[in-house]
Every structure is written in C-alpha cells, then in structure tokens.
C-alpha positions in Angstrom: 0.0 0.0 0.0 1.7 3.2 -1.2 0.1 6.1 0.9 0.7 9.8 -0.2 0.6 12.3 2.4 0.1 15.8 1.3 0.4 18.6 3.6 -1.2 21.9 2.2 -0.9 24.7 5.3 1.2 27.4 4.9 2.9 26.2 7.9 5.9 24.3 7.9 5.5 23.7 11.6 2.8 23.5 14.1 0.0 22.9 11.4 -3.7 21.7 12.8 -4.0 20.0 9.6 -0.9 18.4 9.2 -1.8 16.8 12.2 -4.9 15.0 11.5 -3.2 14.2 8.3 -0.5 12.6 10.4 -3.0 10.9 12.6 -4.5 9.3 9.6 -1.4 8.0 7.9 -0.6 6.7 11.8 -3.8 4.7 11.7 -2.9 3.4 8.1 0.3 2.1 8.8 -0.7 0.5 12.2 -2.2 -2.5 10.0 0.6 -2.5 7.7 4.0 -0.6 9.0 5.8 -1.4 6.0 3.5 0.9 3.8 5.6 2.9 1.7 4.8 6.7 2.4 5.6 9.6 0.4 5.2 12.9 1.7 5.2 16.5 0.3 4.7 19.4 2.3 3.3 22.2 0.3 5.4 24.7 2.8 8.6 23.4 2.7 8.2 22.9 -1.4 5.6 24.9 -2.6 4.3 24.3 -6.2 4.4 27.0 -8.8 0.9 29.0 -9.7 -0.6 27.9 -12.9 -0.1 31.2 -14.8 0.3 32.0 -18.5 4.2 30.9 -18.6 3.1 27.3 -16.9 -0.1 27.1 -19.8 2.3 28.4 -22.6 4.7 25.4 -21.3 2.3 23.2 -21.1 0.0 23.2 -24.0 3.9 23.9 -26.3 4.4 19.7 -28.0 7.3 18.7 -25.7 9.8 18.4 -28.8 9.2 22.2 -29.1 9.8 23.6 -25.6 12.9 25.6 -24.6 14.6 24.6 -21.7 12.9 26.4 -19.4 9.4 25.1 -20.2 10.6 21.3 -20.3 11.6 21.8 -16.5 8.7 23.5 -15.8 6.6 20.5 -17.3 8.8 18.2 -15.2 7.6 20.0 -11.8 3.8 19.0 -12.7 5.2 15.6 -14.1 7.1 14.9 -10.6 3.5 15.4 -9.1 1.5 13.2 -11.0 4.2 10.8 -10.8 3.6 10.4 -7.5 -0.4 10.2 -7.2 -0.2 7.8 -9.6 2.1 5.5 -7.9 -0.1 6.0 -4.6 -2.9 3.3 -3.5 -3.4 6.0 -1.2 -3.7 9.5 -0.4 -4.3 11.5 2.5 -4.6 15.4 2.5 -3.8 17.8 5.2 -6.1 20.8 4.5 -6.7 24.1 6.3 -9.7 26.2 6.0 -8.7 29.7 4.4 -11.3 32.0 4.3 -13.7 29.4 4.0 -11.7 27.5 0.9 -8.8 25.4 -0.2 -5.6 27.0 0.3 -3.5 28.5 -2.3 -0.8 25.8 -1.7 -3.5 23.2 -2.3 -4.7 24.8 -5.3 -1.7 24.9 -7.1 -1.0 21.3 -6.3 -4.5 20.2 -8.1 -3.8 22.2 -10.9 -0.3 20.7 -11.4 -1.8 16.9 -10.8 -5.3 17.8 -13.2 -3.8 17.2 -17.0 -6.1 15.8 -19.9 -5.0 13.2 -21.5 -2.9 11.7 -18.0 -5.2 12.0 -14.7 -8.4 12.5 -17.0 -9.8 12.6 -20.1 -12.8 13.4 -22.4 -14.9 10.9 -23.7 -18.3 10.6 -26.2 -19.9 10.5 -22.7 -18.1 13.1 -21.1 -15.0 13.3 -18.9 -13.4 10.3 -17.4 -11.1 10.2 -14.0 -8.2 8.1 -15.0 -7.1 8.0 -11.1 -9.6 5.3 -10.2 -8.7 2.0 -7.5 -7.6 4.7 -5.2 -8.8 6.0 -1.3 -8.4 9.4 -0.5 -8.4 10.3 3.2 -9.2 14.2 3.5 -8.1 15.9 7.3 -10.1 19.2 7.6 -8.9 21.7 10.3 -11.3 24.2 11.0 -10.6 27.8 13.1 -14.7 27.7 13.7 -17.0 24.9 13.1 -18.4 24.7 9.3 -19.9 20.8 9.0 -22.4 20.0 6.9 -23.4 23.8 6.6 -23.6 26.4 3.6 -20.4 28.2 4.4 -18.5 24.5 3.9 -17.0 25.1 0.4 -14.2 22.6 1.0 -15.9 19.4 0.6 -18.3 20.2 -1.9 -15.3 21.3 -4.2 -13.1 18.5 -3.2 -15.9 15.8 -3.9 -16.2 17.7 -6.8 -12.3 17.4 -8.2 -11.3 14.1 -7.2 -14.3 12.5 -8.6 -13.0 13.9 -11.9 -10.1 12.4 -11.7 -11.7 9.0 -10.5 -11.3 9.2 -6.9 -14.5 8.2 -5.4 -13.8 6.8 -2.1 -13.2 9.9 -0.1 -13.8 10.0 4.0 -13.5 13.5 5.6 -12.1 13.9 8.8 -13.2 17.0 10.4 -11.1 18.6 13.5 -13.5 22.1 14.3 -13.6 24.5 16.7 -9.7 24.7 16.8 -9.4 28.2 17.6 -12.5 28.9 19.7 -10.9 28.0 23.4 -8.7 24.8 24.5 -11.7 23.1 25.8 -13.3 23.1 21.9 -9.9 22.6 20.3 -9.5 19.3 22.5 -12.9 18.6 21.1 -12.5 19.2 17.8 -9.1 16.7 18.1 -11.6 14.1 19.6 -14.0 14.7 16.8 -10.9 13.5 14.5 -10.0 10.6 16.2 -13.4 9.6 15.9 -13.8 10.3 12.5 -10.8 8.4 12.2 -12.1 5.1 14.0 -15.5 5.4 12.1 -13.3 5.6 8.9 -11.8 2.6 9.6 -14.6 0.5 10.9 
C-alpha cells in the first residue's frame, strides 16, 4: 500500500491539519507498517501558480519547448508521478477563508492534466485516477460541517471525482481556535472520525 501524504498549510510547523493528516497515515500504517509513504509538504516545497508561462509550457508539443518550459513541465510531471504510484492519499487541509488554500490549489492544478489524470470521452469526462482511497483531514478555526459556508468538501468531492477518486472520507477537526476546551474537542471529533473511517 503506497500512501501519499500531502500537507497543504502554509505552515511548515505546528500545522492543525498536518496533524490530523498525520493521525491518519498513523492509523494506516498501524495495520501495515511497511507501507511505503511519500510525503510533500506544500510549505517546505511549494508548487508553482498555474499562470500564462506554466499554460504556454504546457500546451507547447514537448519536442518544441525551450529549456525552461521542459523543466517546468517536469515539476507537474514529478506530481503526477507520484499520485499515480499512490494506492493511497491523505490530505492535510486548512480552511482559508472558507476555501482550499493557495498551496492546495496549485497542487490540483499541477496533478489535473487531460489526457494523463483524466480525459474526455463521447460521454463526457473520465477520472483516469480510479482503485484509489483518498483520506481528507479538515482543520477548521470555527466549526463549518455539513453547513452552507463548507466550500471545502463540496469542491473536493467535486475534483477528485473527476479524476476517479470516489472513495473519499472526511475527517473533520473544528472549533480549533475557539478556546482549549473546543480545540481538545474538535481533536476528539478526529479521532473519531478516524475510527468510524476505519470501521
């Protein structure tokens, strides 16, 4: 079982998120310690913006790109590389102003490509990702479940379906900054969330 972790705060230390994405992987390897993991934090190696350069790159046949584009290519290829080689993936993922953070962002765009992680068919777009579990860890300042202002799950469902991910489970630590006593809740809403995950 090949598990990639992917850490998206902007904190290289000290990250809610990373936590409950570490407490996931924890609970994964407990049943199989040899489990390969890969891990990229999105602080300590941020990916590039998708901007006109990175298109220009991109969309340019690969015989025809300068130096420059080829390596900028190879930074997405490096990505995809790797969530294709995972069985599993587990996402660290902060609430920023009520969405995805940049970091996170950048790292879907990189991994998205037509042709490679999906593709368009007669009857519409296929995920080409599929066989795959994604574990999400949500860490939340305020407490957002199941309510309108949650645009975080609704747009992850929303992605990794499109690349063939269907089996997603959300772990949700809320509350986190609204006293010790809810952050130690929120923490126990994890690890249960965590258990049920695994039942």
């Amino acid at each position: 079982m090949n598990i990639l972790q992917i850490n998206a705060s902007a904190r290289r230390q000290g990250a809610n998120s990373s936590r409950v994405a570490d407490a996931i992987v924890a609970r994964l390897r407990s049943t199989d310690p040899a489990s390969p993991l890969t891990l990229r934090d999105l602080a300590i190696t941020p990916h590039p913006v998708l901007d006109e350069q990175a298109l220009a790159a991109l969309f340019a046949p690969a015989d025809q790109r300068t130096p420059a584009q080829a390596a900028r290519v190879a930074l997405d290829d490096a990505l995809i590389a790797e969530i294709q080689a995972a069985d599993v993936i587990v996402l660290g993922v902060p609430m920023y102003n009520f969405g995805v953070p940049a970091q996170l962002k950048n790292w879907i765009d990189a991994i998205a490509r037509n042709g490679v992680t999906f593709r368009y068919t007669e009857k519409g777009p296929e995920g080409m990702l599929k066989g795959k579990k994604a574990y999400i860890g949500l860490a939340r300042g305020g407490r957002y479940r199941g309510s309108e202002a949650d645009s975080q799950v609704p747009y992850l469902k929303t992605v990794l379906a499109f690349l063939g991910i269907t089996e997603l489970h959300f772990i949700y630590a809320e509350g986190l900054n609204m006293g010790a006593e809810a952050a130690q809740q929120g923490f126990a809403q994890a690890e249960a969330d965590i258990a049920a995950a695994f039942a």
